[in-house]
VMD Tcl script that builds the backbone (N, CA, C; Angstrom):
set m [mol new atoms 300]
animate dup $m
set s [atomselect $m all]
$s set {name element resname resid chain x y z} {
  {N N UNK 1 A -46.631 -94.084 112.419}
  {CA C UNK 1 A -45.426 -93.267 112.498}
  {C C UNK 1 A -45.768 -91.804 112.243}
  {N N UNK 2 A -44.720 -90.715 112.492}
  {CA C UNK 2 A -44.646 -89.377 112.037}
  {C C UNK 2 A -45.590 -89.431 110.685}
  {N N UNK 3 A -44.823 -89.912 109.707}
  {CA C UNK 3 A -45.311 -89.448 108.250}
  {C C UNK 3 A -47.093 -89.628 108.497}
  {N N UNK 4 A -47.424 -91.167 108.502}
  {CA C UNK 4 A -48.486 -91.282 108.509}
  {C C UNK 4 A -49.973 -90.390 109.296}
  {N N UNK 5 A -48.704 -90.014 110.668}
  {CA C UNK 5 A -49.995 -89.181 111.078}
  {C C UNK 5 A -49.826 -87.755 110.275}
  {N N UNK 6 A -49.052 -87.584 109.690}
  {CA C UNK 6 A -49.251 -85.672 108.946}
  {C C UNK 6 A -50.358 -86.398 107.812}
  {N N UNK 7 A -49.980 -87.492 107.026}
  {CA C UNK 7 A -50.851 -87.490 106.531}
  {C C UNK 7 A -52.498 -87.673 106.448}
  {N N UNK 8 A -52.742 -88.583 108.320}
  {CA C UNK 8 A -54.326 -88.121 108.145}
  {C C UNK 8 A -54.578 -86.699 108.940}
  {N N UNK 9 A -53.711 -86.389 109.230}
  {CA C UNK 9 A -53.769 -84.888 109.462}
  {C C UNK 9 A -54.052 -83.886 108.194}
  {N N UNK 10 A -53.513 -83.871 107.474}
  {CA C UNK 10 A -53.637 -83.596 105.620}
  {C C UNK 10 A -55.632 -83.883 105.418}
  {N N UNK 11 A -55.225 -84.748 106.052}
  {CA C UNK 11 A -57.275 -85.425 105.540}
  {C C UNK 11 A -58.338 -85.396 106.249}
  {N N UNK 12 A -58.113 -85.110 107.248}
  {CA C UNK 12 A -59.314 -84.836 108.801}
  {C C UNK 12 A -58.908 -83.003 109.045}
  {N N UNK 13 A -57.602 -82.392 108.985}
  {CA C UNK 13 A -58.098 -81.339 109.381}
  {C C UNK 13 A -56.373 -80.225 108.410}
  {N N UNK 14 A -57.222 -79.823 107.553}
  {CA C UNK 14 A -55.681 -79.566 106.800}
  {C C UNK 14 A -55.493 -77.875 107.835}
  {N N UNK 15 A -56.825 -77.432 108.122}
  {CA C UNK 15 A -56.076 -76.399 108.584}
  {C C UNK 15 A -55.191 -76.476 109.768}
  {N N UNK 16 A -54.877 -77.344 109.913}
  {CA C UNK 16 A -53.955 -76.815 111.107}
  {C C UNK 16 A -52.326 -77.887 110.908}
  {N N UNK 17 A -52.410 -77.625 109.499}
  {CA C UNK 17 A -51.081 -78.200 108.933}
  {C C UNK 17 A -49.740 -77.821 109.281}
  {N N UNK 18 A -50.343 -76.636 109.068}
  {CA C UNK 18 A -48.771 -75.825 109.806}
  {C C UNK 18 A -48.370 -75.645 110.920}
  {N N UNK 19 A -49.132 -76.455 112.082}
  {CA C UNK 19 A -48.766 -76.678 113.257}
  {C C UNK 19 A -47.973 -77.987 113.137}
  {N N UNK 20 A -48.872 -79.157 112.435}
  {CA C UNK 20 A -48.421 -80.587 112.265}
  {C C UNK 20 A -47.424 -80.494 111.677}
  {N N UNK 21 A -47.039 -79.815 110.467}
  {CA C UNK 21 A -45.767 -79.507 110.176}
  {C C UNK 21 A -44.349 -79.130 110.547}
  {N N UNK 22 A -44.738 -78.496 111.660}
  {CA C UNK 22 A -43.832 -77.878 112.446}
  {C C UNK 22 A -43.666 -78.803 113.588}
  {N N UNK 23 A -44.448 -79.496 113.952}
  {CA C UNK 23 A -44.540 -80.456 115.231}
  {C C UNK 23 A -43.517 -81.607 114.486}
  {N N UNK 24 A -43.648 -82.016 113.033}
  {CA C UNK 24 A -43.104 -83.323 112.505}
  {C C UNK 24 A -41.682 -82.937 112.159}
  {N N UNK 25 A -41.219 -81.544 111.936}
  {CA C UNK 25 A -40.190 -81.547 111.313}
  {C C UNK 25 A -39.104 -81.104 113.149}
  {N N UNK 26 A -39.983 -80.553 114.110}
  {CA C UNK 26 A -39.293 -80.643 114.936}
  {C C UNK 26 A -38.828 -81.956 115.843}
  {N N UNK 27 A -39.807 -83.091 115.441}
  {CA C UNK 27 A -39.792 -83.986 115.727}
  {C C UNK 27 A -38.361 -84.931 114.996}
  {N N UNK 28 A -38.122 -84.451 113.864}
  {CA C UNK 28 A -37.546 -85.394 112.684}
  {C C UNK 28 A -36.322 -84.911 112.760}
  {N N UNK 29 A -36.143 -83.365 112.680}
  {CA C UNK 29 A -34.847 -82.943 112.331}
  {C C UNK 29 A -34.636 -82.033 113.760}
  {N N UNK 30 A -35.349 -81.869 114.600}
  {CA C UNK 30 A -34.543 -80.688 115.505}
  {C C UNK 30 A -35.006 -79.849 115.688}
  {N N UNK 31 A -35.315 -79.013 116.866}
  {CA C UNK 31 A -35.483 -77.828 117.244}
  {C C UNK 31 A -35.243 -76.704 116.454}
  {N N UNK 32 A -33.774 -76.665 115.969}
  {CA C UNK 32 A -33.372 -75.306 115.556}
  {C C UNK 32 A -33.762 -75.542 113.988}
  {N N UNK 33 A -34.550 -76.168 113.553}
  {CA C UNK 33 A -35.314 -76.144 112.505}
  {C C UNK 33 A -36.273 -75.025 112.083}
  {N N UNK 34 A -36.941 -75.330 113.443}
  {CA C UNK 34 A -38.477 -74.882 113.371}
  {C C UNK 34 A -38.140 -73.194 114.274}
  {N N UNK 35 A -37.084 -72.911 115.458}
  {CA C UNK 35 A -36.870 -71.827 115.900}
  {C C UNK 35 A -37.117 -70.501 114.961}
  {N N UNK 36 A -37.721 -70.076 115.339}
  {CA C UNK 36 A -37.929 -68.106 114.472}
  {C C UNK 36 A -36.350 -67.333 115.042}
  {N N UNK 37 A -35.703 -67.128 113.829}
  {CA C UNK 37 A -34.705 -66.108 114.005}
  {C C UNK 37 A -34.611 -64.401 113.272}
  {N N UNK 38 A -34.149 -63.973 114.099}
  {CA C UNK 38 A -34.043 -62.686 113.456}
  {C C UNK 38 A -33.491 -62.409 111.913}
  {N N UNK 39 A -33.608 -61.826 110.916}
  {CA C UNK 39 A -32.746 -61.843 109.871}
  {C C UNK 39 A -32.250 -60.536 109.997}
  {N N UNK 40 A -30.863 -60.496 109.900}
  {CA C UNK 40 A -30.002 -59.630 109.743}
  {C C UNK 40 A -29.861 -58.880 108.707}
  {N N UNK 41 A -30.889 -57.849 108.560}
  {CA C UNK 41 A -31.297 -56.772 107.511}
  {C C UNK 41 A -29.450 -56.524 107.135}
  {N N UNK 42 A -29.087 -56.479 107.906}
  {CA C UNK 42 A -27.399 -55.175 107.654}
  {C C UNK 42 A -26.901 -56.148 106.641}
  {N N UNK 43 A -26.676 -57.519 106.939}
  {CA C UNK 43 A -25.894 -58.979 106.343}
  {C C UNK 43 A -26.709 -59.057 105.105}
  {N N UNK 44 A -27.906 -59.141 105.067}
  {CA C UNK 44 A -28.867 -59.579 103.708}
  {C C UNK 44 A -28.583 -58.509 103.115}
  {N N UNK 45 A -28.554 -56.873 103.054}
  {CA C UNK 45 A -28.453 -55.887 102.050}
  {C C UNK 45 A -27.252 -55.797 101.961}
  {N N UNK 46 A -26.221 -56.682 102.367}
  {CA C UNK 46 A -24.442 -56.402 101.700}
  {C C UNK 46 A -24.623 -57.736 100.599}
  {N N UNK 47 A -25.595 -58.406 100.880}
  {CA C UNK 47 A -25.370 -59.987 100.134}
  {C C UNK 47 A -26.162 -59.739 98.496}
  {N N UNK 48 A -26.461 -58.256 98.454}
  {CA C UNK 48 A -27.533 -58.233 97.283}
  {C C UNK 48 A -26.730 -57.261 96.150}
  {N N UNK 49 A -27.558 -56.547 95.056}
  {CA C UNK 49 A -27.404 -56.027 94.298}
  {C C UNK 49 A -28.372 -55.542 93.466}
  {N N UNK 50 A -28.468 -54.033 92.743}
  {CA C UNK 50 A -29.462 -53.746 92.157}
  {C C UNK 50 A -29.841 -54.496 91.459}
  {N N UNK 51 A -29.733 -55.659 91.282}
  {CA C UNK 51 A -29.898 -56.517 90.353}
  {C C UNK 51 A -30.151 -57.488 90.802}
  {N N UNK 52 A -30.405 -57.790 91.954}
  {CA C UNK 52 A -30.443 -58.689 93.146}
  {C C UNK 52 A -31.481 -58.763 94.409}
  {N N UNK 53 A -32.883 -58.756 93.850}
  {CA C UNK 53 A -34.052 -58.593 94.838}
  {C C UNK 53 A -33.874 -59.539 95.789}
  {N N UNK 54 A -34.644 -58.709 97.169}
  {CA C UNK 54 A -34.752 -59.523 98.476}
  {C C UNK 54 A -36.106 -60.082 98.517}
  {N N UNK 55 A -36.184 -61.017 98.541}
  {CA C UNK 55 A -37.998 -61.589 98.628}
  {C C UNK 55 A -38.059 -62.112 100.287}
  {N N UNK 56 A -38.761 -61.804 100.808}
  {CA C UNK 56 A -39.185 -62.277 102.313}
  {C C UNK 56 A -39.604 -63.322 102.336}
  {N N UNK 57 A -40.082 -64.690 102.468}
  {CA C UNK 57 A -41.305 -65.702 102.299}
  {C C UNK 57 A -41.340 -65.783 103.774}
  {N N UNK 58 A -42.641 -65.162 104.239}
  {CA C UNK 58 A -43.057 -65.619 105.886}
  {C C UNK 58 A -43.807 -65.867 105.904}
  {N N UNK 59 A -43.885 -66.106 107.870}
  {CA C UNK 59 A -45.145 -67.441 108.246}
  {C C UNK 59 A -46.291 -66.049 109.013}
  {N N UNK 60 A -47.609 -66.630 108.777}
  {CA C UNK 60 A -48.505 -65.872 108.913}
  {C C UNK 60 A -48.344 -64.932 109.861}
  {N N UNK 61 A -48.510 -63.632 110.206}
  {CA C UNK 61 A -48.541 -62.741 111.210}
  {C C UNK 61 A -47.268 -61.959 111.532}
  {N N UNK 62 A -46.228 -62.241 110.568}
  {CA C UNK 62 A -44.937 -61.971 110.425}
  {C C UNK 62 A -44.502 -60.675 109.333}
  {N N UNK 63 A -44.133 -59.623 109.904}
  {CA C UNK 63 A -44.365 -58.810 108.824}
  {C C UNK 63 A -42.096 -57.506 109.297}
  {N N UNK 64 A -41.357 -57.757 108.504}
  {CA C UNK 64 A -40.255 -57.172 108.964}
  {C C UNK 64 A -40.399 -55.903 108.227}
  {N N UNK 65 A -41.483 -55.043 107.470}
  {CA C UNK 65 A -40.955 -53.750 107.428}
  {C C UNK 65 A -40.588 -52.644 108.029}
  {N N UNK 66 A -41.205 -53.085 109.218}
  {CA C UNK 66 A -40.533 -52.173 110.089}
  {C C UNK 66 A -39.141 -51.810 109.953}
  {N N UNK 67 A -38.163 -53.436 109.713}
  {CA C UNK 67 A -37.079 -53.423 110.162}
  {C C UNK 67 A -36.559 -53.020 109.091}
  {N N UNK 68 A -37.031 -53.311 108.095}
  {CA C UNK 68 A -36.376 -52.822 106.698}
  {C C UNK 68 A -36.566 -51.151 106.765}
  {N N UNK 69 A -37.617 -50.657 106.845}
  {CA C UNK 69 A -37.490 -48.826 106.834}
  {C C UNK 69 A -36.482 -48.904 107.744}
  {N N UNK 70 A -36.489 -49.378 108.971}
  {CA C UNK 70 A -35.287 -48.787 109.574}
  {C C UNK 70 A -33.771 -48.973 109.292}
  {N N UNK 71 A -33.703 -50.190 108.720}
  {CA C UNK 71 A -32.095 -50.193 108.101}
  {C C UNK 71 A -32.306 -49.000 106.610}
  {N N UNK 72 A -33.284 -48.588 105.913}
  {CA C UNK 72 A -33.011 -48.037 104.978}
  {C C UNK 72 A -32.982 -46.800 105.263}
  {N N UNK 73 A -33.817 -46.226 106.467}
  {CA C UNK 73 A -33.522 -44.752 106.655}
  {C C UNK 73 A -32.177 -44.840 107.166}
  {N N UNK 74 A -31.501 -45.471 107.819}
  {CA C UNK 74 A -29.836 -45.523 108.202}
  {C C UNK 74 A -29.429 -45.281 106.891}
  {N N UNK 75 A -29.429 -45.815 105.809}
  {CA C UNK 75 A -28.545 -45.948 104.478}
  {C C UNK 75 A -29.179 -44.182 103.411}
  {N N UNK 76 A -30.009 -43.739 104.633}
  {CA C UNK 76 A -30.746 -42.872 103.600}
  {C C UNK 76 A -32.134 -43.178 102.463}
  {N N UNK 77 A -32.690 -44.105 102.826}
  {CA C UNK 77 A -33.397 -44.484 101.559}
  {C C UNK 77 A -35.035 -44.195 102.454}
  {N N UNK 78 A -35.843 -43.745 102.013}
  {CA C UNK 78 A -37.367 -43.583 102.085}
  {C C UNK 78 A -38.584 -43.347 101.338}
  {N N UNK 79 A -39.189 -43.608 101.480}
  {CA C UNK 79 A -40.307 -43.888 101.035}
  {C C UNK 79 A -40.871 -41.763 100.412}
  {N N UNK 80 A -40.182 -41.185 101.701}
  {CA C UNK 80 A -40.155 -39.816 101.474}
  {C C UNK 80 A -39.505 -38.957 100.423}
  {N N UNK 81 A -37.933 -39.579 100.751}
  {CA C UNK 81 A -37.266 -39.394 99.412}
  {C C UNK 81 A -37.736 -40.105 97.833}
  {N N UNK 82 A -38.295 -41.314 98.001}
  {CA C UNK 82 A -38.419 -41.154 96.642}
  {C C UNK 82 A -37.771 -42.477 96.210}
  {N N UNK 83 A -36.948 -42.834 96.866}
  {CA C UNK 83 A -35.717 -43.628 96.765}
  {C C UNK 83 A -36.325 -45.528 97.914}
  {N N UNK 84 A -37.573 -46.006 98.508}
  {CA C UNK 84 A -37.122 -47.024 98.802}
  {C C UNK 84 A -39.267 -47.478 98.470}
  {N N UNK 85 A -39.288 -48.076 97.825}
  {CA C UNK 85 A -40.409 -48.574 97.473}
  {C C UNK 85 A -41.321 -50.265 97.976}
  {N N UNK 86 A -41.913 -50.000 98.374}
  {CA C UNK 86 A -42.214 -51.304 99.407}
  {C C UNK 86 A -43.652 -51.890 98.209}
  {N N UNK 87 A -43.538 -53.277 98.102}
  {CA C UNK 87 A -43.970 -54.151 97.449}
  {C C UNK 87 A -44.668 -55.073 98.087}
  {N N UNK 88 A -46.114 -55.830 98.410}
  {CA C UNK 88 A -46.309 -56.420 98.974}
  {C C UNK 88 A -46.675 -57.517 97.874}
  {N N UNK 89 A -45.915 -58.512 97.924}
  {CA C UNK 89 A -46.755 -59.403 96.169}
  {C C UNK 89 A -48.145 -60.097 96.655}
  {N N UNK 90 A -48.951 -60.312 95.716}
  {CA C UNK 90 A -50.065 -60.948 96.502}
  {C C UNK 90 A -50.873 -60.949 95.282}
  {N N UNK 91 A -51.950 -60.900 94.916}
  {CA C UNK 91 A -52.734 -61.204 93.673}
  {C C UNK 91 A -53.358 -59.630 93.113}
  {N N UNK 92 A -52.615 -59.598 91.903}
  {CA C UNK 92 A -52.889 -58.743 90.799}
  {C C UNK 92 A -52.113 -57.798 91.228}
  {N N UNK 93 A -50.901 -57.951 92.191}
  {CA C UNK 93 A -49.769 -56.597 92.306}
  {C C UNK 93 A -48.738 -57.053 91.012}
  {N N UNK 94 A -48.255 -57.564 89.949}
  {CA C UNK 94 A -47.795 -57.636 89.418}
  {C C UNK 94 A -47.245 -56.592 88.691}
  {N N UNK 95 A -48.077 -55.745 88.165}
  {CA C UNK 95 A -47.886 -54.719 87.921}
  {C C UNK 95 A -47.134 -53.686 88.433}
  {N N UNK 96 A -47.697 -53.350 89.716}
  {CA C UNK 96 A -47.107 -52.783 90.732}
  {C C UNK 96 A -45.545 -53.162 90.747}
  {N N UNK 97 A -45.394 -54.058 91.256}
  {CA C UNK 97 A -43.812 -55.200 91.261}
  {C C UNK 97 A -43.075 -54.512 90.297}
  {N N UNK 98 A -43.666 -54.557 88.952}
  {CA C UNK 98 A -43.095 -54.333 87.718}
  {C C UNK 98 A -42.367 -53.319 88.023}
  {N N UNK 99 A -43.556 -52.152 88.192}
  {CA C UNK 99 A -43.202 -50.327 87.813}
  {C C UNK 99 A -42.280 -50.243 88.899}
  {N N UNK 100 A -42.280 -51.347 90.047}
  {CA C UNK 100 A -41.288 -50.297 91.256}
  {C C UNK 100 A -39.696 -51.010 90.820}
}
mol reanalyze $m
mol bondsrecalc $m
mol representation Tube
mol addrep $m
């Protein structure tokens, strides 16, 4: 079955899990599972609060800052002014994270 083959997939070749993954869950639950959608920068920054970080979690090769400078220079916010600070978390930015 499905399960069984992710799992000797898991054991003969893990790198390419995240294909098998995506193959099993489109298999299991549906297309619009696995579909890449846009996220609606405008909708996600009304849904937040200074108190209320946005964390991204993406799939390799996926990177939206673009889209974010551009909804923030609309709102006024840059990297120029002073005012919009970009964070990439990853090992030993903690710090970083902290101060911004």
């Amino acid at each position: 079955n499905a399960l069984q083959r992710l799992c000797i997939m898991r054991c003969l070749r893990p790198d390419r899990m995240t294909y098998a993954v995506r193959a099993f869950v489109e298999e299991k639950l549906g297309a619009k599972f696995v579909e890449a959608r846009m996220v609606e920068f405008d909708k996600s920054f009304k849904e937040t609060s200074s108190s209320t970080p946005v964390f991204f979690i993406l799939s390799p090769g996926v990177d939206p800052l673009k889209d974010v400078e551009k909804l923030g220079k609309k709102m006024r916010f840059s990297t120029d002014n002073g005012n919009f600070h970009n964070v990439s978390l990853g090992q030993g930015q903690e710090v970083v994270a902290e101060g911004a």
